[in-house]
C-alpha positions in Angstrom: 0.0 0.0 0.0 2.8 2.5 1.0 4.7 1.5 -2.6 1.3 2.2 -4.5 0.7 5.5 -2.4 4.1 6.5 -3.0 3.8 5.8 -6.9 0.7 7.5 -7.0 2.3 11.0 -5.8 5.2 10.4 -7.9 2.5 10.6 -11.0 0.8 13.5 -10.0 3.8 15.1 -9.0 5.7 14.6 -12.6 2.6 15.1 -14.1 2.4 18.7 -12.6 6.6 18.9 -13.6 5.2 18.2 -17.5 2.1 19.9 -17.4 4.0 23.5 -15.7 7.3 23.1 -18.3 5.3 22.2 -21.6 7.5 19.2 -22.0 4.6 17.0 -23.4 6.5 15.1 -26.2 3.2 14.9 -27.7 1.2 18.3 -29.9 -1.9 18.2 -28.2 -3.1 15.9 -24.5 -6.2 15.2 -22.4 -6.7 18.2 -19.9 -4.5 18.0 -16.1 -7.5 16.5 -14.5 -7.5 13.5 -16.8 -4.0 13.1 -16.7 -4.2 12.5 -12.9 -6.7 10.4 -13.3 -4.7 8.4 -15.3 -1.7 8.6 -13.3 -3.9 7.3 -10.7 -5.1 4.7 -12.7 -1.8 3.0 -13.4 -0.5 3.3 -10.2 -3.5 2.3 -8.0 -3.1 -1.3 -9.3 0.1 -1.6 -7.4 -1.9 -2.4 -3.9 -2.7 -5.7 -5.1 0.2 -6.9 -6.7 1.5 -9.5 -4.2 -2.0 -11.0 -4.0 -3.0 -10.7 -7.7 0.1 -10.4 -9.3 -0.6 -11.5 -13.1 -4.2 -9.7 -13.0 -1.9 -6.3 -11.8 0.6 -7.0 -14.5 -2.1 -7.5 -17.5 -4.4 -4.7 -16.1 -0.9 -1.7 -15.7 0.0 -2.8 -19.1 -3.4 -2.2 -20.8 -3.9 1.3 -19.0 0.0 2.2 -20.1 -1.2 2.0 -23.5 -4.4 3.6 -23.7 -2.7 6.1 -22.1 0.1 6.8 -23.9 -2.9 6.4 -27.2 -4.4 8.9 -25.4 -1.3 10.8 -25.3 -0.7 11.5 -21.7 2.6 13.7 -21.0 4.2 11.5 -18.5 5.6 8.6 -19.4 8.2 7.7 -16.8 6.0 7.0 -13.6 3.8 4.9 -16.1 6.9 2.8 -17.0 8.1 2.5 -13.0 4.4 0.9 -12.0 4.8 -1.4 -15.3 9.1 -2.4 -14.0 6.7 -3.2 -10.5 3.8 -5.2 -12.1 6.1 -7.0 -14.1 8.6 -7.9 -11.3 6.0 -8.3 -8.8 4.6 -11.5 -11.8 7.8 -13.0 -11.7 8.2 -12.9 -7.8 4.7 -13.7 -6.3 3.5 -15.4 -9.3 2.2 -18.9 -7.3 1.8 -20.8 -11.1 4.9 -20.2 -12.5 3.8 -21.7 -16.0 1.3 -18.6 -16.1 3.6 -15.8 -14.4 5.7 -16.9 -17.2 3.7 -16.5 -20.3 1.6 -13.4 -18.8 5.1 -11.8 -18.8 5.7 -12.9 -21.9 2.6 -11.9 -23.4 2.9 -8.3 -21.7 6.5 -8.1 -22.9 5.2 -9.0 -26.9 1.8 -6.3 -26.1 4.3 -3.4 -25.5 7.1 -4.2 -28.3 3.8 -4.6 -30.5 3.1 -0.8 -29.4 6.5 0.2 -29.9 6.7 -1.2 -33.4 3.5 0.5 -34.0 4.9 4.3 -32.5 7.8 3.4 -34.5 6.2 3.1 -37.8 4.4 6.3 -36.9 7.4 8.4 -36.3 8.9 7.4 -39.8 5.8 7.8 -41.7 5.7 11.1 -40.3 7.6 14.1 -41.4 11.2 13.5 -39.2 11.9 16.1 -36.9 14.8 18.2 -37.4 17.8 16.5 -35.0 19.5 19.4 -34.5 23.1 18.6 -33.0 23.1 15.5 -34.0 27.1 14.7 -34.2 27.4 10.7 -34.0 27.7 8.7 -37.7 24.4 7.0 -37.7 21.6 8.3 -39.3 19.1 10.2 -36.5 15.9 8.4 -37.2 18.1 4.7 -36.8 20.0 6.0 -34.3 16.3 7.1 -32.5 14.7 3.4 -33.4 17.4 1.7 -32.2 17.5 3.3 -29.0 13.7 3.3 -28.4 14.4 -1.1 -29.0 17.6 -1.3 -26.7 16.1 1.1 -24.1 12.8 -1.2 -23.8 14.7 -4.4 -24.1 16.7 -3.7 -21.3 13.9 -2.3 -19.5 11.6 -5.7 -19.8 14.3 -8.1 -19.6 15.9 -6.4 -16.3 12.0 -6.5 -14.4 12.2 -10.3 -16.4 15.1 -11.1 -14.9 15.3 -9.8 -11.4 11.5 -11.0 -10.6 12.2 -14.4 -11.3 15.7 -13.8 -9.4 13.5 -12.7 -6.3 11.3 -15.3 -6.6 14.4 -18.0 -6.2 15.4 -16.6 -3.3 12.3 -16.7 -1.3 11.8 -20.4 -2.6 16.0 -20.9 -1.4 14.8 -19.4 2.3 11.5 -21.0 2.5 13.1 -24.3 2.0 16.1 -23.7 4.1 13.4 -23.0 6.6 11.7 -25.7 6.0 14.7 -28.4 6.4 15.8 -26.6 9.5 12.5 -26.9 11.2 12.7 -30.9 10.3 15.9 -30.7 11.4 15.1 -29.6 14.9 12.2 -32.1 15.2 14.7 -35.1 13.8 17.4 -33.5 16.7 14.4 -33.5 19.7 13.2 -37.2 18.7 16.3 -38.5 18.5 17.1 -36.7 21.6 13.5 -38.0 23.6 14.8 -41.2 21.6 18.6 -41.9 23.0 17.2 -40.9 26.8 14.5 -43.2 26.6 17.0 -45.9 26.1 19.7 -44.7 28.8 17.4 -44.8 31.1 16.1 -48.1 30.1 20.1 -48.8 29.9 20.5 -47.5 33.4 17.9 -49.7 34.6 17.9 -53.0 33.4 22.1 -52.5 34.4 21.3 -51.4 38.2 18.8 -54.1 38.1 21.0 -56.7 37.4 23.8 -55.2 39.2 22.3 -54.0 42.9 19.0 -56.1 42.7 20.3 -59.4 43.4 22.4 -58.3 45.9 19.7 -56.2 47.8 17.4 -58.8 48.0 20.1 -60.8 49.5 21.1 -58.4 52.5 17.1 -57.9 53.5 17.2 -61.8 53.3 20.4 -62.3 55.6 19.1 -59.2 57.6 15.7 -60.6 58.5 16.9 -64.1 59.0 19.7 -62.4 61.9 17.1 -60.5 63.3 14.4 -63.7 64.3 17.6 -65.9 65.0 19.5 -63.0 67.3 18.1 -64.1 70.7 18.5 -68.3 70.3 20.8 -68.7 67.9 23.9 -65.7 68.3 26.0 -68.0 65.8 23.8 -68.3 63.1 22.6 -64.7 63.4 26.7 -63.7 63.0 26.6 -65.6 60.4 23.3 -63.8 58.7 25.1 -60.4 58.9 29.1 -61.6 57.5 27.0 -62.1 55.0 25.3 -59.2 54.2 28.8 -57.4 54.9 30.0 -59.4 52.1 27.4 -58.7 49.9 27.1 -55.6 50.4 30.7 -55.2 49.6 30.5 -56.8 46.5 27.5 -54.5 45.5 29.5 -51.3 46.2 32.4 -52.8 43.9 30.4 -53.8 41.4 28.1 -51.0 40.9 31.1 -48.6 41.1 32.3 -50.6 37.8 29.1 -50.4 36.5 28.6 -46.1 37.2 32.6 -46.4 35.0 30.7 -48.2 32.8 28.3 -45.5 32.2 30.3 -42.5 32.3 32.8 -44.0 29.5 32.6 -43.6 26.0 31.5 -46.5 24.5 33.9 -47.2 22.5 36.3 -47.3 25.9 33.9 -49.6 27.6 35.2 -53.0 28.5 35.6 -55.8 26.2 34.6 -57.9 28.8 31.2 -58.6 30.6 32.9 -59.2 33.7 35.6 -56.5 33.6 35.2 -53.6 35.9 38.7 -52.2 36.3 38.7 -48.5 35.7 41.6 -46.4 34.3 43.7 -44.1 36.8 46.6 -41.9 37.3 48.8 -45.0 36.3 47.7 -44.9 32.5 47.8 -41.1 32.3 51.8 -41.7 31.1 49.6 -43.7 28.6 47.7 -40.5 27.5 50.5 -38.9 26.8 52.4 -41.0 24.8 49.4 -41.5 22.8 49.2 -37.6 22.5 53.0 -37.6 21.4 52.3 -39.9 18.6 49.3 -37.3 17.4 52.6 -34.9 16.8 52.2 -33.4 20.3 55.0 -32.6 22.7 53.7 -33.4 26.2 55.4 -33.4 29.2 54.1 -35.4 32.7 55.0 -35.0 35.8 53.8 -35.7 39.5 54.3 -33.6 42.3 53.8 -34.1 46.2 54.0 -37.2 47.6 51.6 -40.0 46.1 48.6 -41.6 47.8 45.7 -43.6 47.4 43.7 -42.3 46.0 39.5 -43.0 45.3 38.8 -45.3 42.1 36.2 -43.0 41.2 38.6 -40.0 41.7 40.6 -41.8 40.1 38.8 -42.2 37.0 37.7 -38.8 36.6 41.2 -37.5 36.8 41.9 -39.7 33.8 38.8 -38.9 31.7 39.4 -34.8 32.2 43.2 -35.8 31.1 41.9 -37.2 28.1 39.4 -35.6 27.1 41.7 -32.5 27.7 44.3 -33.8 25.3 42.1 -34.8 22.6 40.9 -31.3 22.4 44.3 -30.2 22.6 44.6 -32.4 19.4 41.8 -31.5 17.6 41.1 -27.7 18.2 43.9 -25.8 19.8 47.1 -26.1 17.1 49.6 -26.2 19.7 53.1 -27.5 19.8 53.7 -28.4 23.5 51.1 -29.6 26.3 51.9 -30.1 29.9 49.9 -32.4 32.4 51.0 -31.9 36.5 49.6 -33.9 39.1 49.9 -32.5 42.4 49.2 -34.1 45.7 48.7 -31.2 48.1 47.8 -31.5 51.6 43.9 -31.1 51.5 43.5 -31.5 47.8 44.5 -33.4 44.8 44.7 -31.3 41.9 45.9 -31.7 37.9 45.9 -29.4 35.5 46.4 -29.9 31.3 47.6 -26.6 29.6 49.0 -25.9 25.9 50.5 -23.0 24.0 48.3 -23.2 21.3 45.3 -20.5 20.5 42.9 -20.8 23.2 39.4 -20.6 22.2 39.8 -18.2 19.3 38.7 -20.7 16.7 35.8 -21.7 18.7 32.4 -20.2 17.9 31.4 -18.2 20.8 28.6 -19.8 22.9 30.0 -23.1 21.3 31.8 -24.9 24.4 30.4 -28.1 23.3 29.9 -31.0 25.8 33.8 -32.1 26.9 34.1 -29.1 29.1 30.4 -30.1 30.7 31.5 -33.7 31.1 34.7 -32.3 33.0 32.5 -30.3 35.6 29.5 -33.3 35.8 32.7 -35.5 36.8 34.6 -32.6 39.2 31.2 -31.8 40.7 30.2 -35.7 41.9 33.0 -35.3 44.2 32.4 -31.9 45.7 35.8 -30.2 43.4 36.2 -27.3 41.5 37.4 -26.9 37.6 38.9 -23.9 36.0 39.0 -23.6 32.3 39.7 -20.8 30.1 42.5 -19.0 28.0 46.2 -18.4 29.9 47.1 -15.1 29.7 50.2 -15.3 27.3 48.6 -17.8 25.0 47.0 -21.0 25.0 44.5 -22.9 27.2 44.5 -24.2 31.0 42.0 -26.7 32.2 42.5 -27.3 36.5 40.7 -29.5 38.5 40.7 -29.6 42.2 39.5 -32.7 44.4 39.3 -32.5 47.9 41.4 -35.1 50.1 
């Protein structure tokens, strides 16, 4: 509406412009009144071109001619609101077999009327051409203007409507792919934690059940026997000691189990040893023969130390390391384990470029696998950029 408002005053307005200077390329004309009317009759149109595009285009072309028959001064707005209809064809046009061929039509319509001006303006007494310079012959030089001037004029509101109309198809469809994108993404999201947790289940079943069932089975049977029968009811409770022992130890290699990749999971059913600071020499050697220069070293004086600590002291070393690898493009790494008094503490840092070829808000899920693993036993992690260059990643577990 704003488009066909603004056309509308640019009509009157270079109507006025023609009318005031005399610059009517035609001897005689309809009054000013008329003149606006037709202005306002080309222009008008315009409102509806998005919803009827080809109806606008076919209905602006038949007024520009009966108005330039009728020999209305102004000819340029009338040739802006036909560039519009004509674009507005190739870019809202819903049947592109008709957009196409109601351009064409329109396109053959006008070059129809220009041969037909043309024929007039040589059977007609040729105007002087004063100042003409160039070599060609006036009148030529005049026809083939009038033909490159309107070819370049239909072909450009051709071309560039059919141009806007591929884009909008290119961004509705990218639109369209992302949205079944994000639906695929939150399927197969509802779809892997529907079977974790039917992962997480049948393992703790199999894992803790049996043995549960066992201690309330040894517990009850000591409690009736306790007051007649002291041996059998010591008896009752070694065993749930023992039980319940092997329950802590095995679901301790089972929560390894989970919290490993799966790839690193044991080739074994019944293997639940866990990697710990002894394989992180391991690590590194496997991060020299990536190309990387890593240096290991230990510091305080060793101690046991909790499997699960343990474990996740190896997993934020590796993971570390492979992101040292893959993302930072550094030369030399450095891994320190340090045994203080109330804490044990390691820390992975590189000279290589920090985060700076990292999209920002893109810290992906390592670093949140690192805190998940710090956080279970009441630590801290600090990651982020050193302040000469590269990256530092320190955790701190409490003793």
């Amino acid at each position: 509406m704003w488009l066909a408002l603004a056309a509308l005053v640019g009509a009157a307005a270079v109507t006025l412009l023609v009318s005031s200077m005399g610059a009517s390329p035609w001897d005689g004309g309809p009054s000013l009144v008329e003149q606006l009317l037709w202005g306002a009759a080309m222009t008008l149109p315009l409102v509806a071109r998005r919803r009827f595009p080809l109806v606008v285009l076919l209905v602006v072309g038949a007024v520009l001619i009966a108005a330039q028959a009728r020999q209305v001064g102004d000819n340029l707005v009338p040739s802006v609101a036909l560039f519009l209809a004509m674009f507005s064809a190739g870019a809202w046009g819903q049947d592109r077999t008709r957009a196409r061929w109601a351009r064409i039509a329109v396109i053959v319509a006008m070059f129809a009327w220009l041969g037909f001006s043309l024929v007039q303006f040589l059977v007609h007494p040729a105007p002087p051409f004063e100042g003409a310079t160039g070599p060609l012959d006036p009148v030529i030089a005049s026809v083939l203007y009038g033909i490159g001037f309107n070819l370049l004029f239909f072909l450009s509101a051709y071309f560039f409507g059919d141009m806007a109309w591929e884009s909008a198809r290119r961004q509705a469809e990218l639109a369209h792919h992302a949205e079944q994108l994000r639906r695929s993404q939150e399927q197969n999201t509802r779809g892997a934690i529907v079977a974790e947790r039917i992962r997480i289940a049948r393992d703790l079943h199999d894992v803790v059940a049996h043995h549960v069932s066992v201690m309330g089975v040894q517990a009850g049977a000591a409690r009736r026997v306790l007051d007649r029968d002291p041996d059998l009811a010591r008896e009752a409770l070694r065993t749930v000691e023992g039980t319940a022992r092997t329950a802590i130890g095995e679901l301790r290699g089972l929560l390894g189990v989970l919290r490993a990749d799966q790839d690193e999971a044991p080739a074994q059913a019944g293997e639940t040893s866990s990697p710990g600071l002894d394989q992180l020499p391991e690590l590194a050697e496997l991060a020299r023969s990536a190309g990387l220069d890593v240096e290991h070293g230990v510091y305080g004086e060793p101690r046991p130390v909790p499997e699960g600590v343990a474990l996740s002291v190896y997993r934020i070393v590796q993971e570390s390391l492979t992101n040292v690898v893959k993302h930072a493009d550094a030369r030399k790494a450095d891994v320190r384990v340090r045994f203080l008094d109330s804490s044990l503490e390691v820390e992975v840092a590189d000279d290589g470029r920090g985060r700076s070829g990292t999209a920002p808000g893109r810290a992906g899920f390592g670093l949140v696998g690192m805190r998940e693993r710090v956080a279970v036993h009441g630590g801290e992690l600090e990651a982020g950029p050193r302040r000469d260059a590269g990256y530092r990643v320190r955790a701190r577990f409490p003793a």
